[in-house]
N, C-alpha and C positions, 0 to 999 in steps of 0.2 A: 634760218630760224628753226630752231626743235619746234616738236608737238610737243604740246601739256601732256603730264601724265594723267590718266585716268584717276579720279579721285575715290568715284565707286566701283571697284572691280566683279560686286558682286552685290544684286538684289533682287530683294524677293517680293513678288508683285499676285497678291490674289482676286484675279479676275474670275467672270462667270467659270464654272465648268466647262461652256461649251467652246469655253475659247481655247485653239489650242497654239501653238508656236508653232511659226515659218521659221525659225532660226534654227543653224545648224548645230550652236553653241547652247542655246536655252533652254532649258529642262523644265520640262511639263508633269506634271502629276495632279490626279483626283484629290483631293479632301473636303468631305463632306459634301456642304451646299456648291462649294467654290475650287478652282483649282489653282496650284501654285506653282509660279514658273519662276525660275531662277537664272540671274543671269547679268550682263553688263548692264551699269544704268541707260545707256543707250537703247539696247534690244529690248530694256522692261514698259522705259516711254513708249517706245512702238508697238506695244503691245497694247499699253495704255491709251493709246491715243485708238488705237482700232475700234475701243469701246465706248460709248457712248455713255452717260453718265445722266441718268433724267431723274429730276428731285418731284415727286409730285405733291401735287397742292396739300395734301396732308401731313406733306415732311419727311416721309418715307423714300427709300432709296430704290430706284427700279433699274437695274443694270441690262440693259440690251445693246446685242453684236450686231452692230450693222454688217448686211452683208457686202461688203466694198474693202477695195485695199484698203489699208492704212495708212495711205498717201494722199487718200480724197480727200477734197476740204468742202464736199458735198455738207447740207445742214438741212434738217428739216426742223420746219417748228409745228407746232398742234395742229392736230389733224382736224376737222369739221365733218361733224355727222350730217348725214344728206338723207331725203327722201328719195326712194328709187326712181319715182316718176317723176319727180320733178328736177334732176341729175339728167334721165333721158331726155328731155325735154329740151333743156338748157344745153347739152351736145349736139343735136342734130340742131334745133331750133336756131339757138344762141351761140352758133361753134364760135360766128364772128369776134363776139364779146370776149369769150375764152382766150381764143387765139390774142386780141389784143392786152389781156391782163397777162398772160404769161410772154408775148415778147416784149412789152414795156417793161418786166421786172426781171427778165431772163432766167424762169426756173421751168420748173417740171411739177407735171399738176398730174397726180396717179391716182386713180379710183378704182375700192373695190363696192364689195356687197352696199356696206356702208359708211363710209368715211372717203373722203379725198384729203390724201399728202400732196402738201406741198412743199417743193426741194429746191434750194437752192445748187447750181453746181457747184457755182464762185464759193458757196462756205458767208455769202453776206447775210446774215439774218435778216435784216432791214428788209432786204428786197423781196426773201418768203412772205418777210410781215404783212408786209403790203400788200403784197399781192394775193395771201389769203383775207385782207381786210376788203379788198378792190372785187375779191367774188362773194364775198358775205351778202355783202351791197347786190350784189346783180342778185344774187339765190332766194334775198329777200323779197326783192321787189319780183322777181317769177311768181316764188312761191304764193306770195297775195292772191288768192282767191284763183288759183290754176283748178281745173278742174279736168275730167275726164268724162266724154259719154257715149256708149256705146249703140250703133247703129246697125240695123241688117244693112249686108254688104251687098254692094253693085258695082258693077263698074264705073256707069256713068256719075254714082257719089263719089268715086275716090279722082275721077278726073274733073269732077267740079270743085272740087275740095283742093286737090292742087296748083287750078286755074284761078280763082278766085279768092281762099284764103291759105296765103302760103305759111302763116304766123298760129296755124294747123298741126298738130304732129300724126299722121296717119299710124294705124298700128293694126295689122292683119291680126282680130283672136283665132281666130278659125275661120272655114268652108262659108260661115252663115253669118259672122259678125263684126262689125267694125269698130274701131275705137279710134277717137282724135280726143286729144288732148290739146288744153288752152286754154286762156283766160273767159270769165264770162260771158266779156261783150261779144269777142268772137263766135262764140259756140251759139250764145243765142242770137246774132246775125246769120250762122249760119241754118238756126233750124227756122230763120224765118224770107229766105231767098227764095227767088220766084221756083216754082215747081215742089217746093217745098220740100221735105226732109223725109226720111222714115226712119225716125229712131224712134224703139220700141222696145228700151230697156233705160232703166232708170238711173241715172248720173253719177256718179262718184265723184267726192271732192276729195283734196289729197290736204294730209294732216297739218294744222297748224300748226307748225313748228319744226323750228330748224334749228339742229346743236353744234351752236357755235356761241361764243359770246364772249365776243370783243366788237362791232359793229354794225351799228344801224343802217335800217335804209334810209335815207333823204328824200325826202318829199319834192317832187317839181315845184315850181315857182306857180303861186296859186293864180289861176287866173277870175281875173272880174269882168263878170259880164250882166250889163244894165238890161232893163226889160226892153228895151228900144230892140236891140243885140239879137232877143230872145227870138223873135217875132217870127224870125226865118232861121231857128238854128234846128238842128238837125238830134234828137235823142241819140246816143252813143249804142243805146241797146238796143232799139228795134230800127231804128234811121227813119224812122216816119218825122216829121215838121211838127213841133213840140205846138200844142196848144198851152198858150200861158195860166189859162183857170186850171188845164191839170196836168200842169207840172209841177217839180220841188227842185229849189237851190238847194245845196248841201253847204252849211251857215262856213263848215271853216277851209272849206278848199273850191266853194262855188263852181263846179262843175253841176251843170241843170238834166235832171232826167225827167220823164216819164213821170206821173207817182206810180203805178200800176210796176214799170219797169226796173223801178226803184225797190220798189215792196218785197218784187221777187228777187232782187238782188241782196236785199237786206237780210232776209229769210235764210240765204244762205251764209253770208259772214255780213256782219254788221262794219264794211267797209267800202269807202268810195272803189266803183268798180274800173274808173277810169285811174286813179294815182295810189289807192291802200291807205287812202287818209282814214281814220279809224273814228268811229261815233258808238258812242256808248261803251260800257264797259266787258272788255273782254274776260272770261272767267278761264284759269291755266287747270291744269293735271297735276298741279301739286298734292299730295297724300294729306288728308285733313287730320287733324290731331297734333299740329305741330305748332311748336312755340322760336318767336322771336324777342329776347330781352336783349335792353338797351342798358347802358353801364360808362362810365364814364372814366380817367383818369387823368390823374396832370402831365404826365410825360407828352412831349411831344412828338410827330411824326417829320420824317426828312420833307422840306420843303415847306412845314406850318410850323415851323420854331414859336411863334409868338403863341400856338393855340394849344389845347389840351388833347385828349384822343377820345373818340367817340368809340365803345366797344359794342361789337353787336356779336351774341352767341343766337345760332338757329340749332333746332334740332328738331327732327322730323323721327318720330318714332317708329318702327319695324312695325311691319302687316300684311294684309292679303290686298292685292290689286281689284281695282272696281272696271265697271266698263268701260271706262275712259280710258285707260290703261294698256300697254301692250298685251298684257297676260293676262287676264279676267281672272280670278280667281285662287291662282301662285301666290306665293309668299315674295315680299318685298324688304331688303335690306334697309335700314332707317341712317341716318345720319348725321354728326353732331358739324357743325362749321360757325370759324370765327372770321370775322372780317371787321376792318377797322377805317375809320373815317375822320378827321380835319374836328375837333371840336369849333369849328366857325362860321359866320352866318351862311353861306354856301355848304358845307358840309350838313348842317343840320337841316336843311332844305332836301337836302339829297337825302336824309334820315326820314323824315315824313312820307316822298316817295317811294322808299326802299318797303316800309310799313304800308303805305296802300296796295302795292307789290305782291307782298308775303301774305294780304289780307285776301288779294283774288284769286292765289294759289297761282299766282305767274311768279318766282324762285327757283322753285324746284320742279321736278318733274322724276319720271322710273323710265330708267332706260339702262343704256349700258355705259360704265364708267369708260372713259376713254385714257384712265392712267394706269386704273387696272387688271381691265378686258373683262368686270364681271358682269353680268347680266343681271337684270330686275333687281336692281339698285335705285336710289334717290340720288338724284346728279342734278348740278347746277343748268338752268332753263334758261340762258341768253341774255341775262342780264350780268355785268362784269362786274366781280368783287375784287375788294384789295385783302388778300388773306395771311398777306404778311407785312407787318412794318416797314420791311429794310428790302433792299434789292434794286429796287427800280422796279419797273414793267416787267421783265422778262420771268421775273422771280415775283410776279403779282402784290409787289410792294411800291413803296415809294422810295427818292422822285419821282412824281409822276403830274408833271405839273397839267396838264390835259385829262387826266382824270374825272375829275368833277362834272364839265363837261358834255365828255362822252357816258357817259352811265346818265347821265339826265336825257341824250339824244336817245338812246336805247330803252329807256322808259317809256319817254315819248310815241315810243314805234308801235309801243303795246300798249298805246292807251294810256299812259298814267302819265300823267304832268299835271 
């Protein structure tokens, strides 16, 4: 049997600049933004294939070289912005957890300053997905009310601290100071164990909010417990024998504190300190001045054939950062975004939430874009929009038959249902 002839003997392929040709036949040259290589259709797809091709939510085209043959079928998908302490935290603390989300999904979990990729090597998307969905979940539930506090340092507190609570992260500042990081009930069991404590610097809590958003955390299965129960149960926060005239049930996850214990846990985030069940209304870092209108049309969306499309324009106007803020006082980038919704009775349920949302400034937030690396910007706060009609999931459109759903679990997580 002959070989087929070659159909394209010759083409021309304008990739980044910075890419240049492994072939010994393909000719490279600059122009302009872009450079142009020439050559068999074959040697132009492997050229092509070397680049990576990323569309970002605004529709614009972002061309980046991985640096890997172009033979790997390596695949990363969205990276998740992390807080630094609560990242160290969840490595030493939580390696276990780590270790079992990335061998059940077989990828590679890389962290820098601020972001972890996650890579698949097989090239399966699915199994990134997840696996970045699978740490959302953990980073959430850490993050809830992690706190940090610093101690004058001794010996004998850094081997009490190891011996008794290992769910601790010790962290040498210096010569004079100590710091352990952990949740509240821990830290304050720990400054109230026999011999007592000498911490003599004032506590740092580490930022609410984690930029990611595609998944919530899940709340444990609430447990109930009768005043009979109560009699002999043990407060979570100080471990003294709860007396029932002054203690408080928490109404929607009944876990029983203290009130006293309670009070000063409230004081800090207005959330259950045993599971992150949330009471009262959380208020976000979204930039004030911004409008959400609602719009309507009859076309329909892939998967709500029978329904019309709900349009929702946001626009969050350019300004100077307040104290809430990364930057106090810098100039901040504003931003317009459309996103679209199911006109049906579930979608407009999810429309009311989206509007309680956008009212307590939980949408948006100023940080740094993660599509176009700029800084003190207005970016999407962890709640997941659909910002284009068509695609499916990947391309943040529909089908997306689970949709619905999850953006009401992820409301939920911050208060709003």
């Amino acid at each position: 049997m002959t070989s087929l002839p070659q159909i394209f003997t010759a083409v021309i392929l304008h990739p980044p600049n910075s890419v240049a040709s492994k072939s010994k036949t393909t000719k490279h040259k600059s122009e302009d933004a872009y450079g142009v290589a020439s050559g068999s259709f074959r040697e132009a797809e492997d050229m092509y294939r070397s680049t990576i091709v990323q569309i970002t939510r605004d529709g614009s085209r972002n061309l980046r070289q991985e640096e890997r043959p172009a033979q790997s079928n390596s695949l990363v998908v969205e990276q998740v912005e992390v807080d630094g302490i609560v990242m160290d935290y969840i490595e030493e603390i939580k390696s276990k957890e780590l270790d079992i989300i990335k061998k059940r999904n077989a990828v590679l979990m890389k962290r820098d300053d601020r972001y972890v990729t996650f890579i698949s090597p097989s090239g399966k998307r699915v199994h990134a997905q997840f696996a970045r969905e699978q740490f959302i979940t953990l980073y959430q539930k850490i993050a809830t009310g992690l706190q940090t506090r610093t101690y004058d340092y001794s010996r004998g507190l850094v081997a009490r601290c190891q011996a008794e609570f290992p769910e601790l992260q010790i962290t040498r500042k210096d010569e004079r100071r100590l710091q352990l990081t952990g949740n509240f009930i821990s830290l304050e069991r720990f400054d109230t164990f026999p011999n007592g404590s000498t911490r003599t610097y004032s506590h740092y809590q580490t930022p609410n909010k984690t930029k990611v958003n595609d998944t919530p955390y899940t709340q444990p299965v609430k447990q109930q417990t009768s005043i009979d129960q109560a009699k002999d149960e043990t407060c979570p926060i100080c471990l003294e024998t709860i007396k029932i005239s002054e203690s408080t049930v928490l109404p929607k996850c009944k876990h029983r504190f203290c009130k006293d214990c309670l009070e000063r846990a409230f004081h800090v985030k207005p959330t259950c300190p045993i599971c992150g069940e949330i009471y009262g209304s959380l208020t976000g870092t979204q930039p004030k001045g911004g409008t959400m209108t609602v719009s309507s049309d009859r076309s329909s969306l892939p998967g709500y054939e029978r329904y019309g499309t709900i349009i929702i324009n946001y626009h969050i106007p350019s300004g100077y950062q307040g104290d809430e803020h990364p930057n106090p006082g810098m100039p901040y980038q504003g931003v317009s975004r459309i996103a679209y919704l199911p006109d049906s009775a579930e979608g407009n349920k999810v429309l009311k939430l989206l509007q309680r949302a956008f009212d307590q400034r939980l949408t948006f937030t100023i940080g740094r874009s993660s599509t176009t690396g700029h800084n003190n910007v207005v970016t999407w706060n962890d709640i997941h929009h659909k910002t284009s009609r068509y695609g499916g999931p990947t391309s943040y459109g529909y089908p997306d038959p689970d949709y619905l759903k999850r953006v009401q679990d992820e409301l939920k997580a911050k208060g709003v249902d």
